[in-house]
C-alpha positions in Angstrom: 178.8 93.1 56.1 178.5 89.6 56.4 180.3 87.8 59.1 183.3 85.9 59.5 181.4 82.8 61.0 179.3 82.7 58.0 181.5 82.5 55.6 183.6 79.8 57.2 180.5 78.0 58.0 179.6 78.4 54.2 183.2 76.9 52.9 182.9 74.3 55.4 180.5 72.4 53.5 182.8 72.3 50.4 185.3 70.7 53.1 182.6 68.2 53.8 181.1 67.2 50.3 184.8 67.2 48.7 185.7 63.7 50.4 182.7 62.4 48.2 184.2 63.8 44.9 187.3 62.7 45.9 187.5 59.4 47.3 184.3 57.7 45.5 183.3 59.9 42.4 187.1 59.8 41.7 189.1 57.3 43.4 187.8 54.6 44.9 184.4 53.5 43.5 185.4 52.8 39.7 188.0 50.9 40.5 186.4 48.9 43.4 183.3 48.5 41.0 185.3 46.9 38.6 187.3 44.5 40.8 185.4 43.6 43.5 181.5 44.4 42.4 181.6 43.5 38.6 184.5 41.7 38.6 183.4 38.5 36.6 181.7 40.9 34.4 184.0 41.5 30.7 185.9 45.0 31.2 184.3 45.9 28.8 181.1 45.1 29.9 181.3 47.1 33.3 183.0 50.4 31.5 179.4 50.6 30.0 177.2 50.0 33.3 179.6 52.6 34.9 180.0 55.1 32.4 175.8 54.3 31.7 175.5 54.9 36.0 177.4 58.3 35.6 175.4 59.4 32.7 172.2 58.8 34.6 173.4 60.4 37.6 174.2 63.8 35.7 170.8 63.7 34.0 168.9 63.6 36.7 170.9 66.8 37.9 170.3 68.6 34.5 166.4 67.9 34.6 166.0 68.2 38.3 168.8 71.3 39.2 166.7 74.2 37.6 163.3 73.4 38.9 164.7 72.6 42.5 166.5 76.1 42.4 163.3 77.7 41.2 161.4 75.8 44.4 163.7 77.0 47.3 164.0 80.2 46.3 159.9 80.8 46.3 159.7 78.4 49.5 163.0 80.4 51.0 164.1 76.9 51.6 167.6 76.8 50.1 169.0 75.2 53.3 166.3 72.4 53.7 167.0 71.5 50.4 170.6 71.3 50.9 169.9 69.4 53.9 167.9 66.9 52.5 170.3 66.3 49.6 173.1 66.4 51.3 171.4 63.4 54.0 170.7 62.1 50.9 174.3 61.5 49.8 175.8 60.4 53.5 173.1 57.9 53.8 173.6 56.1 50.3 177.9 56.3 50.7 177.5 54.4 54.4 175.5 52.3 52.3 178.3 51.4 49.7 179.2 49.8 52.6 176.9 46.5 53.1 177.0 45.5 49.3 177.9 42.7 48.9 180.4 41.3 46.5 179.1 40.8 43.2 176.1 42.9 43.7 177.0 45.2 40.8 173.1 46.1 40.1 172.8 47.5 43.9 176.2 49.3 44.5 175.3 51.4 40.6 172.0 52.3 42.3 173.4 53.1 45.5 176.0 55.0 43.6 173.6 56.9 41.5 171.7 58.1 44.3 174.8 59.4 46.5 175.8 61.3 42.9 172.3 62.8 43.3 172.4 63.7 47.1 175.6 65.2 46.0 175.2 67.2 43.0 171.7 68.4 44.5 172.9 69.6 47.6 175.8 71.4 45.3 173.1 73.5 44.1 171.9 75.3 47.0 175.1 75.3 48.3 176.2 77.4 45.1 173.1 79.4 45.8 173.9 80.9 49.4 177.4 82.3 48.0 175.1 85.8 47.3 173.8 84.9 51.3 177.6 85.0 52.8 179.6 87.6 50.7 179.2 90.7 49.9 179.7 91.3 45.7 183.5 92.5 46.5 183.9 89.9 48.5 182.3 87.0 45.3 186.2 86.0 44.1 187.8 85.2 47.5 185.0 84.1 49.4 184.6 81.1 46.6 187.8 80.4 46.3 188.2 80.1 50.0 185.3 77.6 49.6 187.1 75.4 46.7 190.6 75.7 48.5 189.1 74.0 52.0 187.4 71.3 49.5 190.6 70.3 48.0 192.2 70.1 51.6 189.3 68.5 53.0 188.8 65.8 50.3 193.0 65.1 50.2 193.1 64.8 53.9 190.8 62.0 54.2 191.5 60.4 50.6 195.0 60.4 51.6 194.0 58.8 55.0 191.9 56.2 53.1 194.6 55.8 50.7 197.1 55.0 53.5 194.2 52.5 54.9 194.0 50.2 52.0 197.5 49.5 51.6 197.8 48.6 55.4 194.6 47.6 55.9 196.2 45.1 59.3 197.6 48.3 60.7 193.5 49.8 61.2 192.5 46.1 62.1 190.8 45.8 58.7 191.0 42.3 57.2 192.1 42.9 53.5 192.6 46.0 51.2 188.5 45.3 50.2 187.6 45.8 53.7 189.9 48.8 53.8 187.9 50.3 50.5 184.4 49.6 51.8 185.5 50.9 55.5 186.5 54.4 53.3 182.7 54.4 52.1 181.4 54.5 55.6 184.4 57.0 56.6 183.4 59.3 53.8 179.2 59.5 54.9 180.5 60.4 58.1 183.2 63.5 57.2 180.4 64.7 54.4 177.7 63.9 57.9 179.9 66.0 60.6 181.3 68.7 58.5 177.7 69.4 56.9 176.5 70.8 60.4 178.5 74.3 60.4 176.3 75.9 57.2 173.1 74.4 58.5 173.5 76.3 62.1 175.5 79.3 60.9 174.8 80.3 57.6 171.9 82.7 57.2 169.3 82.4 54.3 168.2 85.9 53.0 164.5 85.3 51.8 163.3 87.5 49.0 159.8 86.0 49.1 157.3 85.2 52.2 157.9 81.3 53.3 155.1 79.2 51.4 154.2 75.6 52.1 155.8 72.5 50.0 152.8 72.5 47.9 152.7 76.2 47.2 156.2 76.0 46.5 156.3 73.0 44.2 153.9 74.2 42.0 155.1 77.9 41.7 158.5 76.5 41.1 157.7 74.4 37.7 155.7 77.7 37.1 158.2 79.5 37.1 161.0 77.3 35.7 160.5 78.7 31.6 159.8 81.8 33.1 163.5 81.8 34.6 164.8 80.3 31.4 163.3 83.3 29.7 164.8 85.8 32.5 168.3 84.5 31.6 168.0 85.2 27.9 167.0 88.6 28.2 170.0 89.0 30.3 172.4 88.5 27.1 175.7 88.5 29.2 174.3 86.2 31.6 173.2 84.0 28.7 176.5 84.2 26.9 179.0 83.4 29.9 176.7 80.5 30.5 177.4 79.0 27.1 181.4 79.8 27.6 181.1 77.7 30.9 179.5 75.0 29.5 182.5 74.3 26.9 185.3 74.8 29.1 184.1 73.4 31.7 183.1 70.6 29.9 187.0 70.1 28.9 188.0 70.7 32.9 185.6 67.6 33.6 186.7 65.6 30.7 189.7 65.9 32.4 188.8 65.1 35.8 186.8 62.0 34.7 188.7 60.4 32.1 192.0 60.8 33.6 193.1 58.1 35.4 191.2 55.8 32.5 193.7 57.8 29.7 196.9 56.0 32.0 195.4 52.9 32.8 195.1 53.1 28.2 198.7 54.2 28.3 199.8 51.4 30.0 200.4 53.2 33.8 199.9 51.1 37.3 196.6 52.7 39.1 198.6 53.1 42.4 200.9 55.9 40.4 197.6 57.1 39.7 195.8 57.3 42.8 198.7 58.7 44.2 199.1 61.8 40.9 195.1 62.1 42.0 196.2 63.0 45.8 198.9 65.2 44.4 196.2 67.2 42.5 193.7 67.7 45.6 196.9 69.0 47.9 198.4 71.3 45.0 194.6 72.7 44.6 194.3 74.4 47.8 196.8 77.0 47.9 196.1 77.1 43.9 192.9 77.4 44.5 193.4 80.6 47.0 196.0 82.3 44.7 193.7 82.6 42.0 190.8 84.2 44.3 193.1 87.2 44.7 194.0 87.2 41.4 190.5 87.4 40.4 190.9 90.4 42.7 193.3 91.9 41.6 193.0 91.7 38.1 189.0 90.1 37.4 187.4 87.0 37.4 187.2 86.8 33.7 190.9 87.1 33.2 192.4 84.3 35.6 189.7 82.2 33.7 191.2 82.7 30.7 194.9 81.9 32.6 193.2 78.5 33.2 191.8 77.8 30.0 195.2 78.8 28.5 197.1 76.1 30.9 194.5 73.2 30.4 194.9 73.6 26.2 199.0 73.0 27.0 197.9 70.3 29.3 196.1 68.3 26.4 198.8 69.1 24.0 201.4 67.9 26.8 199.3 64.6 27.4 198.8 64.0 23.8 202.2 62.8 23.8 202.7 61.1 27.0 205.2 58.7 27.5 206.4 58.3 31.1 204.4 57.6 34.6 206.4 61.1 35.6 205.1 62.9 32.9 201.8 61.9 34.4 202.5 62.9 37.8 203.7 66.3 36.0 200.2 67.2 34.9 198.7 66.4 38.2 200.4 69.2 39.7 199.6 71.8 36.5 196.0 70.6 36.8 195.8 70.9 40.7 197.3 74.4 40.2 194.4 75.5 37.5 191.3 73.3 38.4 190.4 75.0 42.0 190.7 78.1 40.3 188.9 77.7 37.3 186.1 76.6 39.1 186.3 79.1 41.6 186.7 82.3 39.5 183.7 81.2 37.5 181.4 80.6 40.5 182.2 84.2 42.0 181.7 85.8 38.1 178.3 83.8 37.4 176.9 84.6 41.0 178.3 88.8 39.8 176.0 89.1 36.9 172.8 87.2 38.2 170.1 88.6 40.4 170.7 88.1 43.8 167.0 87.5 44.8 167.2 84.9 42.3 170.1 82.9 43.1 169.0 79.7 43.5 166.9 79.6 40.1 169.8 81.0 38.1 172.7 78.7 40.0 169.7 75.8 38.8 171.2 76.6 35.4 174.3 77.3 36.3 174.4 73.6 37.8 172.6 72.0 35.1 175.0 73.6 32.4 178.3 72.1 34.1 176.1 68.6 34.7 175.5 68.6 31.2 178.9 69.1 30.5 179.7 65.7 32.7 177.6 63.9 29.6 178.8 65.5 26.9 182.8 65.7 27.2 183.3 62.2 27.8 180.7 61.0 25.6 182.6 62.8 22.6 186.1 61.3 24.0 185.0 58.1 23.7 183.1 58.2 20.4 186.8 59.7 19.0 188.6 56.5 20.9 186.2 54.4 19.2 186.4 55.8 15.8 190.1 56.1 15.7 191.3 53.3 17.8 193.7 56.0 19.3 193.5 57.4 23.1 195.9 60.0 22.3 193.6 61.5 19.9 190.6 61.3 21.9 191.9 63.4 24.4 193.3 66.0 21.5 189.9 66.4 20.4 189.1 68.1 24.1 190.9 71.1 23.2 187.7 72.1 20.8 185.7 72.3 24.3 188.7 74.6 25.6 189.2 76.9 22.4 185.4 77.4 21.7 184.3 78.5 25.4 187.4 81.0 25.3 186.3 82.3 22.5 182.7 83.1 23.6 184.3 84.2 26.9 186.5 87.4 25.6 182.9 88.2 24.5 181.4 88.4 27.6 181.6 92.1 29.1 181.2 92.0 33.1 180.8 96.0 33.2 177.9 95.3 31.0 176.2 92.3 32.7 176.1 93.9 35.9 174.1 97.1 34.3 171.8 94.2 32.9 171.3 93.0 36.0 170.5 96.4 37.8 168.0 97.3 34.8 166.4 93.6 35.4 166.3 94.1 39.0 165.2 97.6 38.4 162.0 96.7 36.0 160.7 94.5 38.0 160.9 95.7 41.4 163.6 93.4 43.1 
């Protein structure tokens, strides 16, 4: 039985990396880049470095997110990578920081590499979830993770938030001071909060510590050897396909939301402030759907999800008020948490747990991939038709095809797959 401590410790981090996700991924940065960094750049013109930054960002996840899992889990070094990843991102947000005004070309490289440090360390952090709960436990112990990130990121953005419009009151010259001071506040919650799962967590090691070298090399080794494990685990393979639609639609969502208002016409502080709505209505949502995957199975409240985000698009399709807006804020914070959630704790059910940081290397790289693909397709649609509205209609092909592949997948089944595989070859 794992202990309390460790699984506290574990969520922690989720409470520490959220504030990135939150206030720059989401809030702050492509706004401020636009305004203050790029702002005698056409708007044009800096929607293409930004969504060209983002693009690169996720890329280098998708190449790099397998072969790092296969590494730490032959070097049993799933927390130094974390570590390093995590350092990576806190160092590059306080950097945010120092640029200068008008230094576009520095803050998108900055950015890019605080994206990395981020999605990186997301990867081993995934990983440890087998570490910290038992396979009962999968459902609640993940949601408990995603619930403290959406409370953990809202606190401070709401803080930050708060800061910029009375930037006088924290003895900050001007609402840019305020944005650049939330950089350096951010690098220091993700810093402080990262420290609980580096001294409490414990790493189970199915293989004998080897030496960076050693490790490096057996892990590109065995990177199409992994690929090839997860095909012959078919249920495995298949739920991996579902994820990658829907969750492509849940971060078409999350990306291209507050740009879908500012097309319809809506003031960026109403949507700042329907953004802090969603982090505050995600925590209990997120904690609710945990025991409902409980209760009633992982795959199930997945498909709740899926179900809400199709009458979401529909809903937003024909959006006419700012209320409306702030409407679907709370639907989405009541569905994203959980959707996320419920499909960590049913991936990390039907993969080996010797091999969890390989596998959540795919698992990663699929939902990275997704962060290229979804809003790639949006836009393309925009540009074809001239019409936002029907750019985000065409999401709902993301959300309809990976619910169909998902009421094929057969839990029950993927578990005796993973048995036999573990079985066969002596795990």
């Amino acid at each position: 039985m794992r202990s309390r401590k460790q699984k506290l410790s574990w969520a922690m981090y989720d409470w520490a990396n959220s504030a990135f996700a939150t206030t720059v991924m989401a809030g702050f940065f492509p706004l401020f880049f636009k305004q203050y960094w790029a702002g005698k750049l056409e708007v044009g013109e800096s929607t293409f470095l930004l969504g060209n930054a983002n693009a690169m960002a996720s890329v280098l996840v998708v190449v790099l997110a397998p072969i790092l899992g296969a590494i730490a889990d032959r070097g049993g070094a799933k927390k130094r990578f974390l570590l390093f990843f995590a350092m990576m991102g806190v160092v590059m947000t306080g950097a945010l920081y120092m640029v200068a005004q008008g230094e576009w070309g520095l803050a998108l490289v900055v950015y890019v590499l605080a994206v990395l440090g981020f999605s990186g360390s997301v990867v081993f952090y995934d990983s440890l979830l087998v570490d910290v709960a038992e396979e009962r436990e999968l459902d609640m112990v993940s949601a408990i993770g995603f619930s403290f990130g959406y409370l953990g990121g809202g606190i401070l953005f709401a803080f930050n938030v708060i800061m910029t419009l009375y930037p006088q009151s924290f003895g900050l010259d001007d609402a840019a001071h305020a944005v650049r001071f939330s950089f350096l506040s951010v690098a220091i919650w993700w810093g402080v909060f990262s420290v609980p799962v580096m001294l409490f967590v414990k790493e189970n090691r199915s293989h004998a510590p080897m030496g960076a070298l050693a490790a490096v090399r057996g892990g590109f080794n065995q990177l199409w050897a992994t690929f090839l494990q997860i095909r012959t685990l078919k249920v495995t393979f298949l739920f991996l396909l579902a994820y990658w639609l829907y969750i492509d639609g849940v971060d078409t969502v999350v990306r291209m939301a507050v740009d879908y208002g500012l097309s319809l016409g809506f003031d960026s502080n109403h949507l700042m402030l329907a953004l802090l709505i969603t982090q505050f209505v995600g925590f209990p949502a997120a904690l609710v759907f945990g025991k409902l995957g409980e209760k009633r199975g992982a795959r199930q409240g997945i498909m709740i999800a899926i179900f809400v985000y199709f009458l979401v698009i529909i809903w937003a399709y024909q959006m006419q008020h700012v209320w409306e807006f702030y409407a679907l804020a709370v639907t989405i914070g009541l569905v994203q948490g959980g959707i996320q959630a419920l499909s960590r704790s049913f991936y990390a059910g039907i993969i080996p747990r010797t091999k969890s940081g390989e596998f959540f290397g795919f698992y990663n790289m699929m939902g990275k991939f997704a962060a290229v693909l979804g809003p790639l397709m949006m836009g393309w649609v925009a540009v074809i038709t001239q019409s936002p509205r029907i750019s985000i209609l065409s999401v709902l092909l993301l959300f309809i095809a990976g619910a169909v592949l998902l009421a094929l997948v057969d839990e029950e089944k993927g578990r005796q797959q993973v048995k036999a595989f573990e079985a066969e070859r002596g795990l």
